[in-house]
PQR file with spaces between the fields and no chain letter, atoms N, CA, C, O and H, PARSE charges and radii, in Angstrom:
ATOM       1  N    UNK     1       0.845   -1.173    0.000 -0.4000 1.5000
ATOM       2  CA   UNK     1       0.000    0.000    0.000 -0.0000 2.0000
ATOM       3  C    UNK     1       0.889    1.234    0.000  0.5500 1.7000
ATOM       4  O    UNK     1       1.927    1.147    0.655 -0.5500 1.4000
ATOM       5  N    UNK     2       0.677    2.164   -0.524 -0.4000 1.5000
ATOM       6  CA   UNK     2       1.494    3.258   -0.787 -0.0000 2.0000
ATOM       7  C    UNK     2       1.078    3.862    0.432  0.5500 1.7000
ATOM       8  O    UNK     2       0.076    3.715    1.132 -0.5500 1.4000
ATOM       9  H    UNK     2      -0.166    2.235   -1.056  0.4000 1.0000
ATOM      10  N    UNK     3       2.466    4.840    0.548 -0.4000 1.5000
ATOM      11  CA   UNK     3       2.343    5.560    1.963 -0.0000 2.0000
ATOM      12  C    UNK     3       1.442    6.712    1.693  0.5500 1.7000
ATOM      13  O    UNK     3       1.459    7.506    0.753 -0.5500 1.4000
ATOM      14  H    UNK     3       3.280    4.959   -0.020  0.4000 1.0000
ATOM      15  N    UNK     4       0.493    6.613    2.925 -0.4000 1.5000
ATOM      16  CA   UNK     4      -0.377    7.668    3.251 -0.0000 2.0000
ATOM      17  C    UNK     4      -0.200    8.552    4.307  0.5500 1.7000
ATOM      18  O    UNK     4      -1.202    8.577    5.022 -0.5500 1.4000
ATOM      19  H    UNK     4       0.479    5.968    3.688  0.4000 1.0000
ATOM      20  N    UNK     5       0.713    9.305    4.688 -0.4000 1.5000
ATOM      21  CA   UNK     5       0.932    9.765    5.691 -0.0000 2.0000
ATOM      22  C    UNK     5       0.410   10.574    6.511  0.5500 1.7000
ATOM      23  O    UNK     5       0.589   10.663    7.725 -0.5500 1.4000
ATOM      24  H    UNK     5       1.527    9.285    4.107  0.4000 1.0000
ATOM      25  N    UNK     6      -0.518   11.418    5.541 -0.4000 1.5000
ATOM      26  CA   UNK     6      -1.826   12.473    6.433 -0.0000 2.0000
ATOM      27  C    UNK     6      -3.051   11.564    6.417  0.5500 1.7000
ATOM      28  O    UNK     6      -4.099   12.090    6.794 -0.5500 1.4000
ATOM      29  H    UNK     6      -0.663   11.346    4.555  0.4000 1.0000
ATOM      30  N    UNK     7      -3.086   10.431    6.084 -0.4000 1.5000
ATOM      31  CA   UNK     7      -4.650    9.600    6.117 -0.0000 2.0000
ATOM      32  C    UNK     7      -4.014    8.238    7.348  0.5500 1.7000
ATOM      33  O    UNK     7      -4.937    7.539    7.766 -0.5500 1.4000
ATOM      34  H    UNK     7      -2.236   10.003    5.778  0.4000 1.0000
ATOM      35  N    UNK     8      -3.047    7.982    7.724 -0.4000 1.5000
ATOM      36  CA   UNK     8      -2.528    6.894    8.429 -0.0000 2.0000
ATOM      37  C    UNK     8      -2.796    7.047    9.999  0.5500 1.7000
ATOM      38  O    UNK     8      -2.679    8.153   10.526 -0.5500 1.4000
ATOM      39  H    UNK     8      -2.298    8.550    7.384  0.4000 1.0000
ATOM      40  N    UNK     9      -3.086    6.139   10.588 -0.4000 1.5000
ATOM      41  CA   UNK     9      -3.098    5.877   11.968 -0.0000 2.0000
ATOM      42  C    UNK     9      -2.027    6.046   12.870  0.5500 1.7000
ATOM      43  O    UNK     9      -0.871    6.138   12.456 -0.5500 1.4000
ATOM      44  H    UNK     9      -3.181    5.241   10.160  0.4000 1.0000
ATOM      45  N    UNK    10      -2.351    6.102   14.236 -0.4000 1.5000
ATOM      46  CA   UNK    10      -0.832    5.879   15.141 -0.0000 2.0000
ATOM      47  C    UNK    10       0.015    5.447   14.739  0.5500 1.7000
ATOM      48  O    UNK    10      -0.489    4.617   13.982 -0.5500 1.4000
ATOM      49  H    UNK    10      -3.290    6.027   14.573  0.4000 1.0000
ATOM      50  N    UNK    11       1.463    5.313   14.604 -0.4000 1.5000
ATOM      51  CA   UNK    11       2.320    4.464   14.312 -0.0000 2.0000
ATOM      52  C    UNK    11       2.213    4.093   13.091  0.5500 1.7000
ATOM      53  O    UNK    11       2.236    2.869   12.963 -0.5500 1.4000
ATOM      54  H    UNK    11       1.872    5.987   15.218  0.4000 1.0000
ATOM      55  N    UNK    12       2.071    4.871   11.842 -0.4000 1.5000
ATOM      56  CA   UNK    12       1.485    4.661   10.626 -0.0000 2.0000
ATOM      57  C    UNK    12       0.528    3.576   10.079  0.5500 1.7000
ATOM      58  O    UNK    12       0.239    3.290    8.917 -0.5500 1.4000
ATOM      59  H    UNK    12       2.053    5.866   11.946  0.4000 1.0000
ATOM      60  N    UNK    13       0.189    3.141   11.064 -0.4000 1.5000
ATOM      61  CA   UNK    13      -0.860    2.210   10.565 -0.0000 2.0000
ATOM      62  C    UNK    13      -1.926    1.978    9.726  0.5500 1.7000
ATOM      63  O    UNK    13      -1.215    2.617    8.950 -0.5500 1.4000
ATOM      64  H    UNK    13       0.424    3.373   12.008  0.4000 1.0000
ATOM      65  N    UNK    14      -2.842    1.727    9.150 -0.4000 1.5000
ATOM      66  CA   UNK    14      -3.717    2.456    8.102 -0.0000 2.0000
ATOM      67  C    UNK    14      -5.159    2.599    8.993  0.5500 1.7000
ATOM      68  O    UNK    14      -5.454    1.824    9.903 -0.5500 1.4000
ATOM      69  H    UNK    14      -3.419    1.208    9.781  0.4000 1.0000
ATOM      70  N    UNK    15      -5.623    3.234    8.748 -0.4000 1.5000
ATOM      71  CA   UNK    15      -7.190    3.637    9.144 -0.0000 2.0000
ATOM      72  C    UNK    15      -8.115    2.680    8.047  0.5500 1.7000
ATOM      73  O    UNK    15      -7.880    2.122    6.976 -0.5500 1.4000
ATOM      74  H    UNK    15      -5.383    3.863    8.008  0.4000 1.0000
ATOM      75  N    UNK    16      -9.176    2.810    8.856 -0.4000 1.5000
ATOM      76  CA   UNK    16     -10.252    2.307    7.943 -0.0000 2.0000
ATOM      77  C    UNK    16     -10.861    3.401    6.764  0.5500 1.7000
ATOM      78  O    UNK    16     -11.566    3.073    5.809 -0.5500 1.4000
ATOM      79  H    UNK    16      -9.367    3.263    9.726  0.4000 1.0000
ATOM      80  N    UNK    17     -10.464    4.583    7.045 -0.4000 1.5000
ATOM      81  CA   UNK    17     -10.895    5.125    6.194 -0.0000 2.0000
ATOM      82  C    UNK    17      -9.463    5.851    4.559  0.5500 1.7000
ATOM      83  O    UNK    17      -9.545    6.531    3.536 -0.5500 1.4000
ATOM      84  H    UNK    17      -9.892    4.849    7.821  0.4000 1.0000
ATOM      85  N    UNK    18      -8.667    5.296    5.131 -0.4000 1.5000
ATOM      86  CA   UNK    18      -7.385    5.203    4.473 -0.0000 2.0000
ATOM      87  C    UNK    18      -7.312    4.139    3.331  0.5500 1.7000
ATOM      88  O    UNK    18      -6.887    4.359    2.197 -0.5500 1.4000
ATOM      89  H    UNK    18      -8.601    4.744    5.962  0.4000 1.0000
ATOM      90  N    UNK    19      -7.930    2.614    3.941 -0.4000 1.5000
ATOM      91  CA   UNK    19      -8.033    1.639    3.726 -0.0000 2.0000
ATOM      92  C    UNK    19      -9.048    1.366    2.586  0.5500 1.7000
ATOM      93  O    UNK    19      -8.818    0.698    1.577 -0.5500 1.4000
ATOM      94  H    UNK    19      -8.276    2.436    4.862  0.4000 1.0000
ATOM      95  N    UNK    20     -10.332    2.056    2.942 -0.4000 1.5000
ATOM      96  CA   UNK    20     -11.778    2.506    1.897 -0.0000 2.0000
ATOM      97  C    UNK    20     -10.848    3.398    0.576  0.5500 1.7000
ATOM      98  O    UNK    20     -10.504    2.977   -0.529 -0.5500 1.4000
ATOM      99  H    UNK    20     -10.519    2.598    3.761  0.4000 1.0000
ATOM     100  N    UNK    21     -10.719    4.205    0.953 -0.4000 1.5000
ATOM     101  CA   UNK    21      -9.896    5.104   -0.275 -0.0000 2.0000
ATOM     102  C    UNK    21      -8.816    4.689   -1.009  0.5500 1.7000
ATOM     103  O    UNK    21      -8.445    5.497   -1.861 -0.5500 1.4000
ATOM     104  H    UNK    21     -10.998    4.546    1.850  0.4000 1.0000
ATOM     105  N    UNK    22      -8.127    3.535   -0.914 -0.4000 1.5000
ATOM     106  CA   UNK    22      -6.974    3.043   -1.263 -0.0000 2.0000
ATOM     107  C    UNK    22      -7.683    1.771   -2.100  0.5500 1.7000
ATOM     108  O    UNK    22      -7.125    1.381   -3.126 -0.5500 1.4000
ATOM     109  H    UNK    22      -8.428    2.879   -0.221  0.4000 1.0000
ATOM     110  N    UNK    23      -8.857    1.165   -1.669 -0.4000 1.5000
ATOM     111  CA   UNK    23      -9.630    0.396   -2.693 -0.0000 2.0000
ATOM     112  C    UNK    23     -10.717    0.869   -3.483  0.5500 1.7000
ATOM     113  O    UNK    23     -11.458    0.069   -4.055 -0.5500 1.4000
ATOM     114  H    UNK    23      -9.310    1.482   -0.836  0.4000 1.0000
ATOM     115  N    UNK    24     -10.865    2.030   -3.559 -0.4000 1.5000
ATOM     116  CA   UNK    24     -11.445    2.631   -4.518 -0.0000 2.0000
ATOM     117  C    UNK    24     -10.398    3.480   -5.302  0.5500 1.7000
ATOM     118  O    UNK    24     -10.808    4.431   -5.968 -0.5500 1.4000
ATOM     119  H    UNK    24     -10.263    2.679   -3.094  0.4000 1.0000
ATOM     120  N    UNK    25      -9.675    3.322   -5.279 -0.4000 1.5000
ATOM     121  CA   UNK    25      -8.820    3.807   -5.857 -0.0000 2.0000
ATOM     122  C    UNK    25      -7.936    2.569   -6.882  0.5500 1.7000
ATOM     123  O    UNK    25      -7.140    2.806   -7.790 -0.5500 1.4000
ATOM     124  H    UNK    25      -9.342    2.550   -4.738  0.4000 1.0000
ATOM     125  N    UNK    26      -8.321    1.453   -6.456 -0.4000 1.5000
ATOM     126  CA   UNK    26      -7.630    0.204   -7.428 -0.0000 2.0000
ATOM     127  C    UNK    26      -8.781   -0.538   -7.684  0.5500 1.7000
ATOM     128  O    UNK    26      -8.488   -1.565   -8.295 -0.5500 1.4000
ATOM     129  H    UNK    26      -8.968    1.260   -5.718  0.4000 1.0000
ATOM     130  N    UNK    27     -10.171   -0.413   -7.425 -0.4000 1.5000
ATOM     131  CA   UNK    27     -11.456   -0.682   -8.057 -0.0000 2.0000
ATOM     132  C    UNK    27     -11.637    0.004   -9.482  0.5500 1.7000
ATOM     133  O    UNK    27     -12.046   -0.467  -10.543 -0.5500 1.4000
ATOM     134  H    UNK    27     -10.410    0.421   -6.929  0.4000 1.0000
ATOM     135  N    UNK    28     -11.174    1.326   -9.131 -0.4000 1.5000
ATOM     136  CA   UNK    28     -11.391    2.275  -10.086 -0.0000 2.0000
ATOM     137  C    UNK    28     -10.680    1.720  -11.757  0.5500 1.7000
ATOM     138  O    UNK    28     -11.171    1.331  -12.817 -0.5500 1.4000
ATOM     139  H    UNK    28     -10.842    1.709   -8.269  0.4000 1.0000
ATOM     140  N    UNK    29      -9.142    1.983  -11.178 -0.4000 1.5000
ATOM     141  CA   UNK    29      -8.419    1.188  -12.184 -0.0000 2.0000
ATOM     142  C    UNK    29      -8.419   -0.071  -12.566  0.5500 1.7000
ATOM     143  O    UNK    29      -7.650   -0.364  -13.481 -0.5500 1.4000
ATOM     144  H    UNK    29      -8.743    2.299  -10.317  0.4000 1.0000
ATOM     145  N    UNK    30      -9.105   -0.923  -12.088 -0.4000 1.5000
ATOM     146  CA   UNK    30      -9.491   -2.609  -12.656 -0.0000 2.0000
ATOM     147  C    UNK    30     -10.685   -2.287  -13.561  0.5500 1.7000
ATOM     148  O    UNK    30     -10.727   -2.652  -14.736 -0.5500 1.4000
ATOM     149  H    UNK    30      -9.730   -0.684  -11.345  0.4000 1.0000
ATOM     150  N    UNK    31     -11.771   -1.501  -12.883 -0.4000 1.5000
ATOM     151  CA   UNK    31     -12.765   -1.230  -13.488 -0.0000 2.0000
ATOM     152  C    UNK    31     -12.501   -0.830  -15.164  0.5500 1.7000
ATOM     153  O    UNK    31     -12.913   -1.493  -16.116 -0.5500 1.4000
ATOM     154  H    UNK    31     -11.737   -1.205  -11.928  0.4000 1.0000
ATOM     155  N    UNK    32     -11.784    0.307  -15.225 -0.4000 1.5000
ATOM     156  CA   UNK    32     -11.565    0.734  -16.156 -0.0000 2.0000
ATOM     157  C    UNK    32     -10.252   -0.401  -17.439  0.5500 1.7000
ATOM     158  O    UNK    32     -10.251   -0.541  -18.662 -0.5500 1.4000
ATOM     159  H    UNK    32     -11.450    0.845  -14.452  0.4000 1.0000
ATOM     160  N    UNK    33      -9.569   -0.820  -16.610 -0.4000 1.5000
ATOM     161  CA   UNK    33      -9.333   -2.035  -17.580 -0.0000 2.0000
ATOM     162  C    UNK    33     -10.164   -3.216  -17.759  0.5500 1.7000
ATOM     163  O    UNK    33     -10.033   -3.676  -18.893 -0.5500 1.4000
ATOM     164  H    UNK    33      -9.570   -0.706  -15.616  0.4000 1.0000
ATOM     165  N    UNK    34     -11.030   -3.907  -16.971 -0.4000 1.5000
ATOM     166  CA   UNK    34     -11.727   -4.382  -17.447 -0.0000 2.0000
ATOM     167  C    UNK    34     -12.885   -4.245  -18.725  0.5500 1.7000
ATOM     168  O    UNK    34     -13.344   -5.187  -19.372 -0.5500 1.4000
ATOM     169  H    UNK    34     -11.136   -3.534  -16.050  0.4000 1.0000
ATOM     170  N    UNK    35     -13.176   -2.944  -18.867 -0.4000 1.5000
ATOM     171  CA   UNK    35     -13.916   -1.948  -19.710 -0.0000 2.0000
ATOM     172  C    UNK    35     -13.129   -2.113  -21.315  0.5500 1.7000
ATOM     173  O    UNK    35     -13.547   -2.664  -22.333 -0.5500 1.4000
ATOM     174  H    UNK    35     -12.803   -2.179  -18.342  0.4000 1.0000
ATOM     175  N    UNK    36     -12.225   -1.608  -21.126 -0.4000 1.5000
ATOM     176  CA   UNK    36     -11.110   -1.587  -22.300 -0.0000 2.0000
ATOM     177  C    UNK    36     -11.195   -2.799  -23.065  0.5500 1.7000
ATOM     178  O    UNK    36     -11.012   -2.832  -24.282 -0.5500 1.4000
ATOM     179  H    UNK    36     -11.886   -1.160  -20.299  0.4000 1.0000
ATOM     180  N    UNK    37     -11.554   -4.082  -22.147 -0.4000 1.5000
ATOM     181  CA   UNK    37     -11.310   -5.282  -22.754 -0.0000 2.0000
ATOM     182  C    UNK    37     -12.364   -6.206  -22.626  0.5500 1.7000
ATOM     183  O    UNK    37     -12.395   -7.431  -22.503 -0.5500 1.4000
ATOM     184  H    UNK    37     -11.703   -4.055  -21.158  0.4000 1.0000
ATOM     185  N    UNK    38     -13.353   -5.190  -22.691 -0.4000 1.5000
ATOM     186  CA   UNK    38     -14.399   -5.839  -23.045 -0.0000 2.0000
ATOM     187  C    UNK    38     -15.351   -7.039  -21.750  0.5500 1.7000
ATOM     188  O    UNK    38     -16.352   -7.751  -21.823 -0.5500 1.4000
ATOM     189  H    UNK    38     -13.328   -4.196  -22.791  0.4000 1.0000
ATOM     190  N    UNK    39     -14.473   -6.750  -20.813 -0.4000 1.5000
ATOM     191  CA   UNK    39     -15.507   -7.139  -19.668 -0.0000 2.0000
ATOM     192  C    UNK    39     -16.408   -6.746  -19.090  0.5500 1.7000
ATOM     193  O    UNK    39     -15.949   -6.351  -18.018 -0.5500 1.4000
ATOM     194  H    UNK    39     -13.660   -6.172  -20.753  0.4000 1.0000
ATOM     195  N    UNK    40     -17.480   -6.585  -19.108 -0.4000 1.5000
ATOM     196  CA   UNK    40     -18.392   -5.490  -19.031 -0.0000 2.0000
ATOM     197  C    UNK    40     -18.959   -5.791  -17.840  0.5500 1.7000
ATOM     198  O    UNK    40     -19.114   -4.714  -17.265 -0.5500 1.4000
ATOM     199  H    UNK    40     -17.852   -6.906  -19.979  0.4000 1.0000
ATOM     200  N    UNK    41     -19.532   -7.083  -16.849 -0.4000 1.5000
ATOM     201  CA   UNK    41     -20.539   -7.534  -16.151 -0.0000 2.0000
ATOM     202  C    UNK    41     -18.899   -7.571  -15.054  0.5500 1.7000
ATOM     203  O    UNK    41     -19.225   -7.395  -13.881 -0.5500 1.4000
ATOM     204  H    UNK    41     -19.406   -7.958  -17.316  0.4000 1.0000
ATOM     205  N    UNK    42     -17.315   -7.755  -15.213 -0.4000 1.5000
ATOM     206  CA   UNK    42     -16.830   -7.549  -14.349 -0.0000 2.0000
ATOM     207  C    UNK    42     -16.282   -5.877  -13.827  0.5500 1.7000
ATOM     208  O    UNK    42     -15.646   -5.413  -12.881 -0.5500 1.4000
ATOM     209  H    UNK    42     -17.050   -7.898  -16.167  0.4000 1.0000
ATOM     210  N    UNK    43     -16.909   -5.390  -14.978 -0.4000 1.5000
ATOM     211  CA   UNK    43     -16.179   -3.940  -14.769 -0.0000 2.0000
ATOM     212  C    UNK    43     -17.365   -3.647  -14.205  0.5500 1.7000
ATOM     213  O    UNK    43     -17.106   -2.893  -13.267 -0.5500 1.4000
ATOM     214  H    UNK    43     -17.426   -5.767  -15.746  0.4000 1.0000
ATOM     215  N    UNK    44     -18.623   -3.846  -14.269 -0.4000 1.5000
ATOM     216  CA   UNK    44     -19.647   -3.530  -13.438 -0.0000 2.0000
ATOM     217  C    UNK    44     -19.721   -3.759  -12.220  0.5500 1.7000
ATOM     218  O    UNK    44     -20.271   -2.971  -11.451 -0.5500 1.4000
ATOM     219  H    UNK    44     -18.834   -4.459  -15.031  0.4000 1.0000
ATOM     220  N    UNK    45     -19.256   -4.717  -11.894 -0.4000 1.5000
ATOM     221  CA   UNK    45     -19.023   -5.354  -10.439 -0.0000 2.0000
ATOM     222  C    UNK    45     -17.804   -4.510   -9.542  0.5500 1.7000
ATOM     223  O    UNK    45     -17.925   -4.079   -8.396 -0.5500 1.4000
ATOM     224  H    UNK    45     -18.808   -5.357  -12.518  0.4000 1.0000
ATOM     225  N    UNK    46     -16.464   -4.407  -10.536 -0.4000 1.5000
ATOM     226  CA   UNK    46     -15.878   -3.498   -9.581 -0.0000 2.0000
ATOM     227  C    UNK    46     -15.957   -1.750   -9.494  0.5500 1.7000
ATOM     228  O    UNK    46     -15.388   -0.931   -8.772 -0.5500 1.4000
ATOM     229  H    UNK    46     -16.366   -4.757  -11.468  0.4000 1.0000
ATOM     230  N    UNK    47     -16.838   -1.648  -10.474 -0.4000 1.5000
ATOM     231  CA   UNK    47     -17.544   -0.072  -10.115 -0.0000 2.0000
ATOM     232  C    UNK    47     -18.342    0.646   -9.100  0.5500 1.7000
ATOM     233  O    UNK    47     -18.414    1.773   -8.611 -0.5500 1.4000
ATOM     234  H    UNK    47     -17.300   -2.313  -11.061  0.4000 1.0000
ATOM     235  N    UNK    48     -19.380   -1.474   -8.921 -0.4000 1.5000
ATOM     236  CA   UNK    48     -20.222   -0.917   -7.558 -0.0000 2.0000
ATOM     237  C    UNK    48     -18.997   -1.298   -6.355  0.5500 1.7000
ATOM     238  O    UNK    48     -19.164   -0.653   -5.321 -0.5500 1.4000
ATOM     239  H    UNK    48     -19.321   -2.390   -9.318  0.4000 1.0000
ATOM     240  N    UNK    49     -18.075   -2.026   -6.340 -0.4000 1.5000
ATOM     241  CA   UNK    49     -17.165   -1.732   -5.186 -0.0000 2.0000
ATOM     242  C    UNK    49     -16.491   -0.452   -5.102  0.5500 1.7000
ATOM     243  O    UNK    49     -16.233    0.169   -4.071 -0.5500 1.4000
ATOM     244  H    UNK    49     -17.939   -2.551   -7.181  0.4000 1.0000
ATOM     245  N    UNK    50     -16.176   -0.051   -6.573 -0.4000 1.5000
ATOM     246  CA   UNK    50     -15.230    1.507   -6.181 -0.0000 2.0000
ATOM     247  C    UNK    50     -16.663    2.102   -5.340  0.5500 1.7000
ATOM     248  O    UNK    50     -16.138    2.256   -4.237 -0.5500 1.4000
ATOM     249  H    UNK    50     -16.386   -0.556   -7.410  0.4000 1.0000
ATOM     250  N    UNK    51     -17.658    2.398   -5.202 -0.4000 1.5000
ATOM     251  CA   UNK    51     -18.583    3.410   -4.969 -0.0000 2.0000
ATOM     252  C    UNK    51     -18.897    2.890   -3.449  0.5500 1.7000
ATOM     253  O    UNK    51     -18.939    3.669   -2.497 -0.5500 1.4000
ATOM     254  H    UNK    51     -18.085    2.273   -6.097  0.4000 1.0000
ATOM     255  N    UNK    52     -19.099    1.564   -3.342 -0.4000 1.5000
ATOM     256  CA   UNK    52     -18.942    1.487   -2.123 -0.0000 2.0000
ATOM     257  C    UNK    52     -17.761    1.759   -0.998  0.5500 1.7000
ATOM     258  O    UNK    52     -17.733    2.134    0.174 -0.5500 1.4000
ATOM     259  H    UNK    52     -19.064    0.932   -4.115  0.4000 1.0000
ATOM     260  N    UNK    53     -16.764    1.345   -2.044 -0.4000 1.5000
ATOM     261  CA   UNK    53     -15.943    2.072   -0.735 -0.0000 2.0000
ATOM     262  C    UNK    53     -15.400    3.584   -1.165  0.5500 1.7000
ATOM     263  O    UNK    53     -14.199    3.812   -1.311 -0.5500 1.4000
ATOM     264  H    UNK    53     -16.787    1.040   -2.996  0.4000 1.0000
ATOM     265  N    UNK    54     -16.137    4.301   -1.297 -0.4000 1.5000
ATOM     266  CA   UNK    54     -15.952    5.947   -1.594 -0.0000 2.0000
ATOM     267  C    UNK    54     -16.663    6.325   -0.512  0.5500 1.7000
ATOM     268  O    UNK    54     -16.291    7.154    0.318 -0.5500 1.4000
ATOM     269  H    UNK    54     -17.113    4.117   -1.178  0.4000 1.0000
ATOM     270  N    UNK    55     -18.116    5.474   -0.506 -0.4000 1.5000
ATOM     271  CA   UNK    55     -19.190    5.937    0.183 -0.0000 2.0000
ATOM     272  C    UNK    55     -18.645    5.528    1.822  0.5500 1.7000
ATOM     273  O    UNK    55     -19.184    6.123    2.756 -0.5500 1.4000
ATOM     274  H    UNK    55     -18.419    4.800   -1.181  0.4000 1.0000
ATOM     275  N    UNK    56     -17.622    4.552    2.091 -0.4000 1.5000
ATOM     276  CA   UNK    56     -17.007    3.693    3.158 -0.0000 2.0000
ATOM     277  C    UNK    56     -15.926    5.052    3.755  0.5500 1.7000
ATOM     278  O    UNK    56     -15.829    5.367    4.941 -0.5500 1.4000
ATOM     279  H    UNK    56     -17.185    4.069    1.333  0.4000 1.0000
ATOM     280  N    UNK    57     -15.347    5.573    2.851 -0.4000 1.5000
ATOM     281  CA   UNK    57     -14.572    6.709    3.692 -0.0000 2.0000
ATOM     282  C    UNK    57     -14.866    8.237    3.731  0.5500 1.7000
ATOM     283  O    UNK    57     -14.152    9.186    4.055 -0.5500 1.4000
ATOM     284  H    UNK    57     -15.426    5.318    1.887  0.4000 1.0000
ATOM     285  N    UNK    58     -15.993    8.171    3.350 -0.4000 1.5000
ATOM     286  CA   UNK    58     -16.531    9.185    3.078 -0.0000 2.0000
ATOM     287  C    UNK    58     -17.467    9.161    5.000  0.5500 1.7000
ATOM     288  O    UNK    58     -17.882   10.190    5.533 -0.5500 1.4000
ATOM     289  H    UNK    58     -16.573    7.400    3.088  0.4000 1.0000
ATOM     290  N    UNK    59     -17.556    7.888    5.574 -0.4000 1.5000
ATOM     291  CA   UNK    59     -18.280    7.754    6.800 -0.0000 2.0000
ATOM     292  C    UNK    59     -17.858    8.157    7.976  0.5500 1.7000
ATOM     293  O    UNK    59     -18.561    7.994    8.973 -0.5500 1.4000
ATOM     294  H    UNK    59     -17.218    7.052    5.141  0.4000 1.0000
């Protein structure tokens, strides 16, 4: 996981809401290669995960 240093916990640890944003953030990009190549019902699937976890650190 790439360092997050203003979103990280005590002792750099990750937060849950560090954690939400860091998988919507590689939902995003699967999504969008899946798209490219014609996966459509899996790029759908990881779109509603990017959004869920947007909506996850957004809490």
């Amino acid at each position: 996981m790439p360092d997050q240093d203003d979103k990280n916990g005590p002792n750099g640890h990750e937060t849950p809401d560090s954690a939400a944003q860091y998988i919507a953030t590689l939902t995003q990009e699967l999504a969008q290669l899946a798209r490219r190549n014609g996966l459509d019902t899996l790029s759908y699937i990881l779109e509603m995960a990017r959004l869920e976890a947007d909506q996850a650190a957004k809490e």
